[in-house]
N, C-alpha and C positions, 0 to 999 in steps of 0.2 A: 819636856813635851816639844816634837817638833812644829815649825809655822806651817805644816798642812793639817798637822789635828787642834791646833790652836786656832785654825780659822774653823774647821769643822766642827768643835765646839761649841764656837762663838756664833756659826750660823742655827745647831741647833737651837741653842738657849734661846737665839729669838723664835724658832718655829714653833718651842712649847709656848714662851710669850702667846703669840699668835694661837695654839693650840686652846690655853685657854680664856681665850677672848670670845674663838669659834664657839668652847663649849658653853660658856657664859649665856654666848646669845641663843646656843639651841636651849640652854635649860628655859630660860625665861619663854621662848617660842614654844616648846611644849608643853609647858603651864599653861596658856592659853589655848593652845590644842585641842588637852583632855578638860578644858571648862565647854569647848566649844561642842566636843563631842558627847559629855555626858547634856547639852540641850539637845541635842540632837537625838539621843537617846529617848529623853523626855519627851518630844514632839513624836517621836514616836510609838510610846505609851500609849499619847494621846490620840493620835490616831487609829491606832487599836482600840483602844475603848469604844471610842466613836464609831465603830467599822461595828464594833459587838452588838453595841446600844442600837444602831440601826437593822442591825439583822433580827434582833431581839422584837422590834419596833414592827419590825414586816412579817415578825411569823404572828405576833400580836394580830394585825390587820387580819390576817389571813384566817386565823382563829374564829374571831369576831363575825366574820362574812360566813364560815361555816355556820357557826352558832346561829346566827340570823337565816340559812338555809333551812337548818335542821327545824328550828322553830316556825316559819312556813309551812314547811314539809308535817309537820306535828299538827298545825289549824288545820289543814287542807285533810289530813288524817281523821283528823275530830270531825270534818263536816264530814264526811263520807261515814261515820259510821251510824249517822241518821238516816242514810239509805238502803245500808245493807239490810239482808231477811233473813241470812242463816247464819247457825253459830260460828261456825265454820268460817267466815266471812268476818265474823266480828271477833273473831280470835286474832286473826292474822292481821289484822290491822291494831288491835291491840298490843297486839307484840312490834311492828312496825314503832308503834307512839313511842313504847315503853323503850324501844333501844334509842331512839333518835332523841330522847329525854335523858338517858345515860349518857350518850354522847356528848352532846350538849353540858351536862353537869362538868364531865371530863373533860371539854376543852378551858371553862370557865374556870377548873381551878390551873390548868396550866397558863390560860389570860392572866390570872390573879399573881401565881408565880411569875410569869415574864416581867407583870407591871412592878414587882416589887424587884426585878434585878435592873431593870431601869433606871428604877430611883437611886439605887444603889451606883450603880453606873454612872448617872448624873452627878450624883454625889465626888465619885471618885475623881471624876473629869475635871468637875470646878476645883478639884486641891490640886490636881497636877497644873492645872494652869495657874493658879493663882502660886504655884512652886516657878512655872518656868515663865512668868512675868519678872518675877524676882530673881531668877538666875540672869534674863535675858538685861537687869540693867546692872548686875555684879561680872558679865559680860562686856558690857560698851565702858563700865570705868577701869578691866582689868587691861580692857584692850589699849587705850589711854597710859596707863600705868606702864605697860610691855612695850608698848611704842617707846617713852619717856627714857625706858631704862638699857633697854637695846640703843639707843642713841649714844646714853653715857656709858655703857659699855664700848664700840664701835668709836668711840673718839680720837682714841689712841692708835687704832687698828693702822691705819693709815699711813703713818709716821711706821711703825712695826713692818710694813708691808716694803716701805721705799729702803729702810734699812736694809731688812732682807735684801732684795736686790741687790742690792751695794756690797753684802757680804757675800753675797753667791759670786757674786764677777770676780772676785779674787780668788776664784776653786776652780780647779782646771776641769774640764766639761763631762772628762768621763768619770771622776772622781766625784766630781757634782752626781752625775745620774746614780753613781752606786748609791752617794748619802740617800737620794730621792726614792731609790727604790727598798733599800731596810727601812727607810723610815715610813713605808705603807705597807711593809710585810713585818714591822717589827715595834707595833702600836706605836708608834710617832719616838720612839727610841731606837737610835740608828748608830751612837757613838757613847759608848762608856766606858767607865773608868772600871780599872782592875784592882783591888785590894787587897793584900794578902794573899793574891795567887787565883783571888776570883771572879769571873767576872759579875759586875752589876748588874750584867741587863738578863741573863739565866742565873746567874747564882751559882757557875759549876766552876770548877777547881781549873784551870789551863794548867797546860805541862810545863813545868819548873824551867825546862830552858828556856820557854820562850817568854817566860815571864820574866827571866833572868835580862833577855834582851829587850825585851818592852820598857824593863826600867832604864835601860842605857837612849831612849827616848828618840833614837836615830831612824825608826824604823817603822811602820806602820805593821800592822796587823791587824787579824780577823779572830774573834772568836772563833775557836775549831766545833761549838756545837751550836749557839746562835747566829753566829757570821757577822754580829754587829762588829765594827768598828772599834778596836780597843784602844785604851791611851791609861798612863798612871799619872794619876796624881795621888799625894800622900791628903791624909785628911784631915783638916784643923783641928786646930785644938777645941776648939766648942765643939767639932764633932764628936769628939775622943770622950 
């Protein structure tokens, strides 16, 4: 292996380092994420409900105030038919009573319904809350916890970050920008090793001459179908 794929190795291995430190800290940060958003969820429920319960609440009123009309309208009915003289007269007011009494019956049993999806609705509201009380303090300790552990992840970061550096300044600038650029078009794997003719980072077969010359180690190369970065090394015996 020559000393330009022997530093570019040695810069990768620390960018995975670094790769998964980054991921370390996003898993832990979207743990707390989808806690925060399924309360948000919940608060949301709960607002719903409450938005029903009062709409529920206002065609209730509205009901009531009919009912209390109809029933007016019903006395006011009854006294008039002590004054009327023909049948005629006491027919049509009769029928007047008799529908505004149906009515009335009708709105009373949809009052009755509404009052019982209230309660129900109350019902339901006091479990979501008393769910997202409890969510909201498995919330404030996870957040505590996420903080704590992001910290001792990120401790090393630092030291990993100044290294880097240090390993890039010995890679000449356009050499540098090719590693930088496979390693965002080619999941953070930008230089691999070739085995038996294959490469690592696609898995396809390279043409025998140039694999012939890859082992004489004088020479850089590309992958002809990933374009990563190739280099041989043979592989340990633990790998074997």
């Amino acid at each position: 292996m020559n000393e330009l794929i022997a530093q570019l190795v040695a810069l990768q291995a620390i960018d995975l380092e670094i790769d998964r430190i980054d991921s370390a800290v996003k898993s832990e940060q979207d743990r707390l994420d989808d806690r925060i958003s399924a309360l948000a969820e919940r608060e949301a429920v709960i607002n719903q409900l409450q938005e029903e319960m009062t709409s529920h609440d206002q065609e209730r009123r509205t009901l009531e105030d009919e009912v209390a009309d109809k029933m007016n309208h019903v006395r006011e009915r009854q006294s008039k038919m002590m004054q009327v003289q023909t049948g005629r007269e006491q027919t049509a007011l009769l029928k007047e009573i008799e529908d505004a009494k149906k009515s009335v019956k009708d709105n009373e049993e949809k009052i009755i319904s509404l009052m019982e999806s209230i309660e129900k609705l109350k019902g339901r509201i006091e479990e979501e809350q008393n769910l997202l009380k409890g969510e909201k303090q498995l919330v404030a300790e996870e957040t505590e916890e996420v903080g704590t552990n992001i910290d001792k992840i990120n401790k090393g970061k630092k030291t990993k970050d100044n290294g880097r550096k240090r390993q890039a300044k010995q890679i000449k600038e356009n050499t540098l920008r090719k590693y930088n650029t496979l390693r965002e078009r080619r999941n953070g794997l930008a230089v691999v090793n070739v085995i038996d003719g294959v490469c690592q980072g696609c898995f396809m077969a390279i043409p025998p001459q140039r694999f012939n010359m890859l082992l004489k180690g004088d020479t850089m190369f590309d992958c002809p179908t990933c374009q990563r970065i190739m280099y041989h090394e043979p592989p340990s015996e633990e790998d074997e």
